[in-house]
C-alpha positions as CSV (number, residue, x, y, z in Angstrom):
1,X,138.1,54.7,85.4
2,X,141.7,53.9,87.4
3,X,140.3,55.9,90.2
4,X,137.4,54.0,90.6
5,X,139.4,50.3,90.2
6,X,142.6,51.6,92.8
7,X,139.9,52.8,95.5
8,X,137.5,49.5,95.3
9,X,134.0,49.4,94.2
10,X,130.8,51.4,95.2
11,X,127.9,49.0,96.4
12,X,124.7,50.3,96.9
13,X,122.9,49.7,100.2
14,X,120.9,46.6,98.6
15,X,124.2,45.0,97.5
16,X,125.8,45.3,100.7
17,X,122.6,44.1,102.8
18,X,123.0,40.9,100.2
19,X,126.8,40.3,100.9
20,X,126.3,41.1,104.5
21,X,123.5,38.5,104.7
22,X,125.9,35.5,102.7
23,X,128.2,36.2,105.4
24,X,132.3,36.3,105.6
25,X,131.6,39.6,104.7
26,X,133.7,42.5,107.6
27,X,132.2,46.0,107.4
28,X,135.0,48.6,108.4
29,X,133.7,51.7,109.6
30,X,136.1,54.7,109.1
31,X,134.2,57.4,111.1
32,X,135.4,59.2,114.2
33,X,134.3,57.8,117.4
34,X,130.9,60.2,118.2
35,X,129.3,59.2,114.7
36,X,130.1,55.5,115.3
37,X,128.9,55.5,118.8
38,X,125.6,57.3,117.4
39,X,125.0,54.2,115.4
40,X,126.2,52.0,113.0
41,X,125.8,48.9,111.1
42,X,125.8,45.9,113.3
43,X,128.7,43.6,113.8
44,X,131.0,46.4,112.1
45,X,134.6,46.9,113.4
46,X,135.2,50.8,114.0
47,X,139.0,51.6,112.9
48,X,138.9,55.9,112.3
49,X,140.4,56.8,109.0
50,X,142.7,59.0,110.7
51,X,144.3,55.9,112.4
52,X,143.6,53.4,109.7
53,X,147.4,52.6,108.4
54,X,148.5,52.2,112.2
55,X,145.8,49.8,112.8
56,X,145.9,47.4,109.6
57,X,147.6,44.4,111.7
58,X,145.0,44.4,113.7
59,X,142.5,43.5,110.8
60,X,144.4,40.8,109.3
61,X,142.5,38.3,110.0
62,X,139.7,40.2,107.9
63,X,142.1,39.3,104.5
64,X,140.4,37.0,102.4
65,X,137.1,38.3,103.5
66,X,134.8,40.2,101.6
67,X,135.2,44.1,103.2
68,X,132.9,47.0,103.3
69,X,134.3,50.1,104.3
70,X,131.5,52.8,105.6
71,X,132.1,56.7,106.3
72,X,129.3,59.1,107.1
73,X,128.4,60.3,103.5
74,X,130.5,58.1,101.2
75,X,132.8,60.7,100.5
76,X,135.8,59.0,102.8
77,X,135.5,55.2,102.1
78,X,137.1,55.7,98.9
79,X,140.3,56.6,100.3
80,X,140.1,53.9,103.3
81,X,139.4,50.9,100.4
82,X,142.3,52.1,98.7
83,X,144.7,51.7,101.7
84,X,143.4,48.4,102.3
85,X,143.8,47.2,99.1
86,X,147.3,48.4,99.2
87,X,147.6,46.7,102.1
88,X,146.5,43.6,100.1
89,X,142.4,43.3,101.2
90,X,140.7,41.9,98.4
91,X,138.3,42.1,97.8
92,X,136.9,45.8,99.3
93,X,134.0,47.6,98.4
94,X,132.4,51.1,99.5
95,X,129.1,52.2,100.8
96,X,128.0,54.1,98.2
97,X,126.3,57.4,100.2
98,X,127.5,56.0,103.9
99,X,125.8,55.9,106.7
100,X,123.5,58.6,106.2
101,X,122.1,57.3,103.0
102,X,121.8,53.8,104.8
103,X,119.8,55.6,107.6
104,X,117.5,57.4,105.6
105,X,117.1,54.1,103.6
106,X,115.7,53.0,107.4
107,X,118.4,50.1,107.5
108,X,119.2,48.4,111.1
109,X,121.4,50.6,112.7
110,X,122.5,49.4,117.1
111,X,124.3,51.7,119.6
């Protein structure tokens, strides 16, 4: 169960559509450039896992907000909410089955 509390929650696509809709909610989108640009959730701020740590001053102003970090297939988020939360994001949650699952769910995707 530590894992799962030090790398943030999984939300499914329902709960995230809900926070999204309340609002002060930032979606962080981890993949690299080509999948983002292929589609992704609207409004979401595309920071590559790979650069992630280098970029966290740049998302400051996202603390106190509600995150969602997305990856393709849920498999990277996990490690992206728990360098936020490190960084001292709170609170952070992640897509459970990314952006595929959220596609094939036929969720509002822009370019």
């Amino acid at each position: 169960m530590w894992p799962y509390i030090r790398k943030g929650a999984k939300i499914s696509h329902a709960e995230a559509t809900k926070m999204i809709n309340k609002g002060k909610t930032t979606i962080i989108d981890v993949r690299d450039v080509k999948q983002y640009q292929a589609g992704h959730i609207l409004n979401a701020v595309h920071v590559p896992l790979t650069g992630l740590e280098e970029r966290l001053p740049k998302l400051d102003k996202f603390k106190g907000q509600t995150i969602i970090v997305v990856d393709e297939a849920g498999k990277e988020a996990g490690k992206a909410a728990a360098i936020l939360k490190k960084a001292g994001f709170k609170p952070v949650n992640s897509l459970s089955g990314g952006m595929n699952k959220w596609v094939s769910e036929g969720l509002p995707v822009t370019k």
